[in-house]
N, C-alpha and C positions, 0 to 999 in steps of 0.2 A: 878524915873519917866522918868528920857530922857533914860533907856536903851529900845533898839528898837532893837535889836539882835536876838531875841527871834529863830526864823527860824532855825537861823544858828546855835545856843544851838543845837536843837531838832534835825538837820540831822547831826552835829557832832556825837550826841548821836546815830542816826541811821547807822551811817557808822561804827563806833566802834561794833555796836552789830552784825552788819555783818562781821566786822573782826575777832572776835572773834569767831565766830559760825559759818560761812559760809553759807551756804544754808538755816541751821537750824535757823540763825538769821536775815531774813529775814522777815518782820514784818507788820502790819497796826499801824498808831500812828496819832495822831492828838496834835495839839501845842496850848496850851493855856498861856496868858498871864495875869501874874497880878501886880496890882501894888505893891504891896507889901508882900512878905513873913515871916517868921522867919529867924533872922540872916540876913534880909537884902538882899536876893535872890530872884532874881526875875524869875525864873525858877525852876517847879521842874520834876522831871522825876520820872514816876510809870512805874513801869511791873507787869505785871502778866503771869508768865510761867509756861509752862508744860515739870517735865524731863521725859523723855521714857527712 
């Protein structure tokens, strides 16, 4: 419950998808926070991609 991070998960995670992909991983995302996951995670990250 005190992790408040959340943010900073979500554009770690969006910098990474631009390093890896470049241009092509350049994105729209929105951050949600909860209090409790499975395993204790309080972050999760979805995608949904298209390959060409």
């Amino acid at each position: 419950p005190e992790f408040e991070a959340i943010p900073a998960v979500i554009n770690g995670c969006s910098d990474l998808m631009v390093e890896v992909f470049g241009d092509a991983g350049r994105h729209a995302r929105s951050a949600v926070g909860v209090y409790k996951l499975p395993l204790g995670f309080a972050v999760e990250v979805d995608a949904v991609v298209e390959i060409r």
